[in-house]
Structures are given as C-alpha cells and as structure tokens.
C-alpha positions, -999 to 999 in steps of 0.1 A, spaced: 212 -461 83 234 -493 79 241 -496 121 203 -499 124 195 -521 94 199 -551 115 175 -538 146 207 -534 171 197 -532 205 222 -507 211 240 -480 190 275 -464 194 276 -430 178 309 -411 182 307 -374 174 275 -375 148 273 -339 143 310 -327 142 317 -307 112 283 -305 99 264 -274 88 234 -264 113 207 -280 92 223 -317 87 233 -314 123 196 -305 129 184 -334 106 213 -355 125 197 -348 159 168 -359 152 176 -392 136 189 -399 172 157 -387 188 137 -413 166 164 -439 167 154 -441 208 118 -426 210 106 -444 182 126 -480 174 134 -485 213 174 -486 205 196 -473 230 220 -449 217 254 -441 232 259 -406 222 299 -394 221 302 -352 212 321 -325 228 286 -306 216 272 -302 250 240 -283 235 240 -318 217 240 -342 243 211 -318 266 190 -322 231 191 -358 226 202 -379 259 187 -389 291 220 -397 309 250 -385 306 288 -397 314 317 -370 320 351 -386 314 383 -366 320 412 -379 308 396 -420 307 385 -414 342 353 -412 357 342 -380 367 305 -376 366 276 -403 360 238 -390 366 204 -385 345 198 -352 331 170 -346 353 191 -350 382 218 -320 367 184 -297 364 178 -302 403 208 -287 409 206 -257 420 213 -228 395 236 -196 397 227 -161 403 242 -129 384 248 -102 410 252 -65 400 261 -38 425 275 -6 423 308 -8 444 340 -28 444 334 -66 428 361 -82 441 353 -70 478 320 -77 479 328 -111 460 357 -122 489 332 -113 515 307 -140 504 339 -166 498 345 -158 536 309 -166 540 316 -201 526 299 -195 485 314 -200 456 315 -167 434 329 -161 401 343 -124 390 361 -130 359 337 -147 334 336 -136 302 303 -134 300 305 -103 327 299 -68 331 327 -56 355 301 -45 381 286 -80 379 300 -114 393 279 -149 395 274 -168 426 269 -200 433 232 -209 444 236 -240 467 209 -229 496 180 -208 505 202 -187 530 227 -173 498 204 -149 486 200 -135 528 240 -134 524 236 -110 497 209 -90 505 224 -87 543 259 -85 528 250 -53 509 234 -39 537 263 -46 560 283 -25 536 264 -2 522 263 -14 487 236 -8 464 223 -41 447 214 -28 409 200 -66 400 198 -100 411 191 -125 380 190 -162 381 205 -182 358 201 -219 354 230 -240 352 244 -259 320 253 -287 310 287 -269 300 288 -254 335 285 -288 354 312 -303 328 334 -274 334 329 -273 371 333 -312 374 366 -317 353 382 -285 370 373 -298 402 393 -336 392 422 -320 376 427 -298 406 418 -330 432 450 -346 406 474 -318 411 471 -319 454 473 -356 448 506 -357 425 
C-alpha cells in the first residue's frame, strides 16, 4: 500500500507471494491485477512462481544468471506451438531415436511419464505424419496421442537449458 500512496507510475515488486499461505498469495495476486487494470501502474513483477507471473503479467523477461535469455509477451509464448504425449506399445527409446533422426525433439524421461509414453516436440504440421507413418513403418501400435499446451515453466526450462548448454560449447 505505501509504494502506491504516491500514484507511481511504475512499481517494482520482488517476489510478492514467496512464503505466503494460498489465500494471502491469492489476495496478493490480485492486488497486482488491480494495481495495473484498475490505477494504470505498470508493475515489474520478480517471482520464481511461474504459475504467478502467467496469472498476473503481460510480458515476461527470462534472465539466467544476469543475462538475457528470453524477452516476448505472453501471447506470443501461447503461439508457440505445444507438445504432444505419445503412447505406444513397444520400445520408447526406439521409437523416440527414430523421430530425433527425423529432426524432432522428443523427451522419454520426464517425470511426469508413463514408461510406454514420451512427449514430442510439436513445431509443424508434418510431426504428427512422422508419427502416425513412423508407427506404421514399424509396426507399432499408437495407444494415444494427447496434446499438451506448453508452460510457462516449459519455455523457462527449455530457454535456460538451451543458454547454459550454448555457455558450456562456448567455454
């Protein structure tokens, strides 16, 4: 309340909601929301809370160790295309080095996974063909193809991998 008393045209708020319990950090969130929507100040918004920052911001900033490794508007992460779960009945990791051959990104040791499941990487029209024709090609049977949108985690995770590992070559 006092960093607004004086109608600021722009707020800094470093981790609001860290180590609250879920209703202040609800009541928290959305002070910001009305902060913005309502009195017109822009907020800089500062939490490892990624859920946080897809609730209450309309652009977001992805630093990695004080460097710059991501800048765009939230609307511009959501047209990026999302991920697909794929389950089959056969070997994972075959099937799954087959479509890295193929050029797509695929995933086979998420936690979130089944072991007869792995996620790909949904950057075209043509990657679901790969599949289907993939499966085909060997004689796998496809038990479920589910889309998944991508996070805001998922672009953070995929973004600051991708500059620590574009650091290592480098070094």
């Amino acid at each position: 309340a006092q960093s607004i008393v004086h109608d600021p045209d722009l707020v800094f708020l470093d981790e609001p909601t860290a180590g609250m319990d879920p209703q202040g950090r609800e009541e928290m969130l959305e002070l910001v929301e009305r902060i913005y929507r309502n009195l017109g100040i822009a907020v800089v918004f500062s939490s490892h809370i990624l859920e946080d920052i897809e609730r209450v911001c309309d652009y977001v900033v992805i630093l990695d160790e004080g460097k710059l490794v991501t800048a765009q508007s939230l609307r511009q992460m959501e047209t990026v295309r999302g991920q697909i779960i794929v389950r089959i009945d056969g070997d994972v990791e075959a099937f799954a080095n087959e479509l890295r051959g193929q050029g797509v990104e695929v995933r086979t040791n998420d936690i979130e996974l089944g072991r007869d499941e792995m996620i790909v990487d949904n950057d075209d029209d043509r990657v679901y063909d790969l599949i289907r024709d993939l499966a085909v090609f060997q004689n796998v049977p496809l038990r479920s193809l589910r889309s998944r949108s991508r996070t805001l985690e998922d672009i953070y995770l995929g973004n600051v991998g991708a500059a620590r590992e574009a650091n290592d070559v480098s070094r």
